[in-house]
Every structure is written in C-alpha cells, then in structure tokens.
SEVO-451090 format. One record per atom (N, C-alpha, C): residue number from 1; chain; atom name; x, y, z. Coordinates in steps of 0.1 Angstrom, whole numbers. Atoms other than C-alpha are relative to their C-alpha. Example, Ala and Ser with C-alpha at 12.3 -4.5 7.8 and 13.67 -1.06 7.14 Angstrom:
i 1; ch A; at N; X 9; Y -12; Z 0
i 1; ch A; at CA; X 123; Y -45; Z 78
i 1; ch A; at C; X 9; Y 12; Z 0
i 2; ch A; at N; X -9; Y -11; Z 0
i 2; ch A; at CA; X 137; Y -11; Z 71
i 2; ch A; at C; X -8; Y 11; Z 8
This chain:
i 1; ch A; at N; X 11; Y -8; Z 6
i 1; ch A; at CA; X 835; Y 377; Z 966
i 1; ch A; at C; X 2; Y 1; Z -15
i 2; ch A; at N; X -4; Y -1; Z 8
i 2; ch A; at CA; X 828; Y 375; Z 931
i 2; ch A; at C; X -1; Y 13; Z -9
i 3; ch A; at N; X -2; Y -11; Z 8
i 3; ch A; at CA; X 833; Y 402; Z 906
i 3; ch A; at C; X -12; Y 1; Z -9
i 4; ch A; at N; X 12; Y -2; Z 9
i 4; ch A; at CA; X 803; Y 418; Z 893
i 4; ch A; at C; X 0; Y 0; Z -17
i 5; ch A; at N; X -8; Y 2; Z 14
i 5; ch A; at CA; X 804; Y 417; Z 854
i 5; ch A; at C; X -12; Y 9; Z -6
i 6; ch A; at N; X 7; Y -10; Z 10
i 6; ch A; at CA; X 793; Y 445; Z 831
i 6; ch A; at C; X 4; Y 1; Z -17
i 7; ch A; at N; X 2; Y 4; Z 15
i 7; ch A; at CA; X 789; Y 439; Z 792
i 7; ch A; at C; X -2; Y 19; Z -8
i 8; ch A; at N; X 6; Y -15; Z 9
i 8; ch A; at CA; X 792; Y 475; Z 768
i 8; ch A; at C; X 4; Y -5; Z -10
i 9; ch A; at N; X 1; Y 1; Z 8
i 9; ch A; at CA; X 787; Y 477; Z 733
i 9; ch A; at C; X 5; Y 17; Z -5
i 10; ch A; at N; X -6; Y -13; Z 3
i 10; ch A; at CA; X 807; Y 506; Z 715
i 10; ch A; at C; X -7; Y -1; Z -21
i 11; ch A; at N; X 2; Y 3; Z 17
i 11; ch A; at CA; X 791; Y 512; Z 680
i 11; ch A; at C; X 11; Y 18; Z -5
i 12; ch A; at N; X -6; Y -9; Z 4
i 12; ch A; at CA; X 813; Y 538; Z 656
i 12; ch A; at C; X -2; Y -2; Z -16
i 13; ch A; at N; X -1; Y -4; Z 19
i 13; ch A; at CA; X 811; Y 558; Z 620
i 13; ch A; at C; X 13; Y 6; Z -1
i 14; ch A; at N; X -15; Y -4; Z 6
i 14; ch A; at CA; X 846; Y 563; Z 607
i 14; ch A; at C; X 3; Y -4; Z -12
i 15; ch A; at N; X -4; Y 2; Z 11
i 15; ch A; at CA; X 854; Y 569; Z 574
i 15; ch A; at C; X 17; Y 5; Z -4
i 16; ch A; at N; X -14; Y -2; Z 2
i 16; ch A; at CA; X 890; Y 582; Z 580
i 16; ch A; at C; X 12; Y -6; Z 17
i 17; ch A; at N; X -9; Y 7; Z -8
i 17; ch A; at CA; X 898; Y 556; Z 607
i 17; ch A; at C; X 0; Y 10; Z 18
i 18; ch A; at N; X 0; Y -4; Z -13
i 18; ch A; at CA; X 898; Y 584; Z 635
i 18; ch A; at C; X -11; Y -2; Z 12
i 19; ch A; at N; X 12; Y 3; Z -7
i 19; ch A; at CA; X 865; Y 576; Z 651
i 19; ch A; at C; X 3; Y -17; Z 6
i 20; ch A; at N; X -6; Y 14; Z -7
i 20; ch A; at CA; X 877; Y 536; Z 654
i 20; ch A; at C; X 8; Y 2; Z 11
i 21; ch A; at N; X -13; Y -1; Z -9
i 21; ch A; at CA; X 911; Y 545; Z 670
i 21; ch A; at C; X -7; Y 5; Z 15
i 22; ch A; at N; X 5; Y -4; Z -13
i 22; ch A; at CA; X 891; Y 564; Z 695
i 22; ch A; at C; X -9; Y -12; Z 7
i 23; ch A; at N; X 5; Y 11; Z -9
i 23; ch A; at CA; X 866; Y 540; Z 704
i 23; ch A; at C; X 8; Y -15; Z -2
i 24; ch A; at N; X -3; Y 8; Z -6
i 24; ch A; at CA; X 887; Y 511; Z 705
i 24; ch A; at C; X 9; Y 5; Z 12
i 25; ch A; at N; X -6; Y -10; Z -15
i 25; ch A; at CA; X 910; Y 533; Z 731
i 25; ch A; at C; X -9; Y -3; Z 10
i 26; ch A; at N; X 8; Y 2; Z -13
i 26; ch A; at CA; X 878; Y 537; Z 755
i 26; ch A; at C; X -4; Y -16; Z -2
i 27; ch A; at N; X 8; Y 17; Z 3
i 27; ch A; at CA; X 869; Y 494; Z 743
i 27; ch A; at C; X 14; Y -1; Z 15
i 28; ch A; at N; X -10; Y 5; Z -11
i 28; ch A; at CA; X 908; Y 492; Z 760
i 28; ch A; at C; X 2; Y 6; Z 11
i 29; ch A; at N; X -3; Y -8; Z -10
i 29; ch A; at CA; X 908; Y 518; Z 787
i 29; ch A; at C; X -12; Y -5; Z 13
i 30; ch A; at N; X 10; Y 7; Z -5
i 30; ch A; at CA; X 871; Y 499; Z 800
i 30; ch A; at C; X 5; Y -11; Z 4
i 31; ch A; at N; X -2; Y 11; Z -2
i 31; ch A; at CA; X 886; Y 466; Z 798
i 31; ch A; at C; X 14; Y 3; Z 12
i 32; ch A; at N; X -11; Y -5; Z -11
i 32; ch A; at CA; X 923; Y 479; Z 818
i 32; ch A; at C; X -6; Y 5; Z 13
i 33; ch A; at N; X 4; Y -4; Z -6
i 33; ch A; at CA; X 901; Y 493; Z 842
i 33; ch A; at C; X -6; Y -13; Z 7
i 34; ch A; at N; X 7; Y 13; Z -8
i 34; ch A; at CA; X 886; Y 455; Z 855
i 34; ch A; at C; X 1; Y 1; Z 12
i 35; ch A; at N; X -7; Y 5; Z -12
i 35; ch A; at CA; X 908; Y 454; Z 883
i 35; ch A; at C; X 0; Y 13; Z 11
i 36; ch A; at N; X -5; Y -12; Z -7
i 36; ch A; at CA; X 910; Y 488; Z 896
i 36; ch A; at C; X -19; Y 5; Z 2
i 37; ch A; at N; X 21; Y -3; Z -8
i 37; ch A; at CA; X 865; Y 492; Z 903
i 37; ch A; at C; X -4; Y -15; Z 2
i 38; ch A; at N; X 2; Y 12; Z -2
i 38; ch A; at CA; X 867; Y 454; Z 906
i 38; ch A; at C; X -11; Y -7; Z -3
i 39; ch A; at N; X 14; Y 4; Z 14
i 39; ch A; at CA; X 843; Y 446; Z 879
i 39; ch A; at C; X 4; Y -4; Z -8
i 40; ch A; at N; X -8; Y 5; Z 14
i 40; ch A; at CA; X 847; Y 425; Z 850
i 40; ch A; at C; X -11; Y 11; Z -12
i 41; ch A; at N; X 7; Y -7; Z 15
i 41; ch A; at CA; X 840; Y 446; Z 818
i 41; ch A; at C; X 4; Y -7; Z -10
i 42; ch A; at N; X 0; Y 6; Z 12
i 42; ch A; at CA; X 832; Y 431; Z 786
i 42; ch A; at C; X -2; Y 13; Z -9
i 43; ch A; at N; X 1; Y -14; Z 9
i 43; ch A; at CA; X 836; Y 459; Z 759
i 43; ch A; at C; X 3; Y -6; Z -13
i 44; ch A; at N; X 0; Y 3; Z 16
i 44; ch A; at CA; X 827; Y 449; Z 719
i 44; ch A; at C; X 0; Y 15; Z -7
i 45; ch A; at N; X -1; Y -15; Z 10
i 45; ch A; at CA; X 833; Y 477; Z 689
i 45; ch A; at C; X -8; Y -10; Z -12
i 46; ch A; at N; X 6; Y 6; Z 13
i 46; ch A; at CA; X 816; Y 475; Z 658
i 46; ch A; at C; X -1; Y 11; Z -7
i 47; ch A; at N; X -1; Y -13; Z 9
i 47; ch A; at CA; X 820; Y 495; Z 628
i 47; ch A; at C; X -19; Y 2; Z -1
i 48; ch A; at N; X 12; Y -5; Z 6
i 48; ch A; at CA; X 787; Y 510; Z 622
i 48; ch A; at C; X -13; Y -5; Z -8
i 49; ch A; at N; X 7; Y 0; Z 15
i 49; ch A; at CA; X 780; Y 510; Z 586
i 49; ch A; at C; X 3; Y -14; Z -5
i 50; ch A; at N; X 3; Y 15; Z 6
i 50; ch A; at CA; X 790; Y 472; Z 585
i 50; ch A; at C; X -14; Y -5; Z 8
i 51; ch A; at N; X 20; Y 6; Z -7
i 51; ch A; at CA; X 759; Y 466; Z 609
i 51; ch A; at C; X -11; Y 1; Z -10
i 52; ch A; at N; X 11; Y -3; Z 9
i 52; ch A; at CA; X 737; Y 483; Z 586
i 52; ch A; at C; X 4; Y -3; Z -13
i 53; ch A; at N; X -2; Y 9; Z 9
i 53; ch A; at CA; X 751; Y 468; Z 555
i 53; ch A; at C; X -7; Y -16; Z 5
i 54; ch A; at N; X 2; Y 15; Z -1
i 54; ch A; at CA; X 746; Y 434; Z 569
i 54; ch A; at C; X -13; Y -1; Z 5
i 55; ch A; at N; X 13; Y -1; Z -2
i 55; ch A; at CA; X 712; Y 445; Z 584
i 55; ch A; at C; X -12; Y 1; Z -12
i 56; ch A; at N; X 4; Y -6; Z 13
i 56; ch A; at CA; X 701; Y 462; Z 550
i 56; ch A; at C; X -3; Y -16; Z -9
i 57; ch A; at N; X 3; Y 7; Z 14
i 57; ch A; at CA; X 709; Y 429; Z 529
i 57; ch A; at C; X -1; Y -10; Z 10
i 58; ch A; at N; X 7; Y 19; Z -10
i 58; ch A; at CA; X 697; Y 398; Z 558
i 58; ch A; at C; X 9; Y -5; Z 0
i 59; ch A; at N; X -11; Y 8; Z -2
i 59; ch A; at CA; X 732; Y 385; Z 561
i 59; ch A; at C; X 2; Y -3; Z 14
i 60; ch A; at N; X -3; Y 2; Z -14
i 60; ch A; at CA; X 743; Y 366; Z 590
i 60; ch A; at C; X 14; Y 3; Z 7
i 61; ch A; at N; X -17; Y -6; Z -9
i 61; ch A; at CA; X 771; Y 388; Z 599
i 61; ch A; at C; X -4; Y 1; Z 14
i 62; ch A; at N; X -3; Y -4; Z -17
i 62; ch A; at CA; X 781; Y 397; Z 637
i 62; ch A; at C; X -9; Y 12; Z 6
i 63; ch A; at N; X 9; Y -8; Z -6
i 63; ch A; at CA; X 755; Y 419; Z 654
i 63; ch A; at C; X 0; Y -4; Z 19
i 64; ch A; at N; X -3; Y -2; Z -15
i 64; ch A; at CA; X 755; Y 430; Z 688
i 64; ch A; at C; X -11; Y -9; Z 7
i 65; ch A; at N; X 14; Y 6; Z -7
i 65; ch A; at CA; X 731; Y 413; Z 711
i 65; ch A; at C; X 0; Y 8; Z 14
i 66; ch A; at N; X 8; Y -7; Z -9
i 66; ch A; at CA; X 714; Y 440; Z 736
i 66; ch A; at C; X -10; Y -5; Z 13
i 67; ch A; at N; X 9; Y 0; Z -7
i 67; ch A; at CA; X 699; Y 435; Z 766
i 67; ch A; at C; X -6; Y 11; Z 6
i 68; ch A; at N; X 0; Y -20; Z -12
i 68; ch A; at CA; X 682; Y 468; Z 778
i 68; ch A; at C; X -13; Y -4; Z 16
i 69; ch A; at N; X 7; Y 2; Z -11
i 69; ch A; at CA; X 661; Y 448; Z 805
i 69; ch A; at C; X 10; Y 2; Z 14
C-alpha cells in the first residue's frame, strides 16, 4: 500500500530569529513524523518578508506554489 503524501507550506516573520527556529522545529517535527501516521509529509519554510520583497520588486526568487483545490 502506498503512502499517501501531504505537501505544507510554513510561512514566518522573524526579525530576532525566534519565529524561524520555531517553525523550522514544526517543518522537522512534520517531516519525523512520516513514518509514525504513515504519510509522506513534504514541509517548506519561507521567511516572510523575503516573499514580499521578491513579490514587491518582480524577481524570480522562490515562491511557494499553493494548491488550495
């Protein structure tokens, strides 16, 4: 039987680093978790305020890609 596969996106604002630490923690505590609900989890972080930098000025930086269908 194959393993169902679930995709989350973690966005975070940290300007003193504690908001990252935490969501990459739940990025790693999702992905450690694969084996033990028998699901593959895919878990991305993304600082924030580089999204909207790179959204703001039309750069082809790294942006999430959403599916909410």
């Amino acid at each position: 039987m194959e393993a169902s596969r679930l995709n989350a996106v973690i966005v975070y604002f940290s300007s003193t680093n504690n908001t990252r630490y935490v969501a990459e923690h739940i990025a790693s505590a999702l992905a450690e978790s694969n084996t033990a609900v028998g699901k593959r989890i895919s878990v991305r972080t993304f600082d924030g305020l580089e999204l909207f930098k790179t959204a703001d000025l039309g750069n082809q930086g790294v942006r999430p890609e959403i599916d909410l269908t």
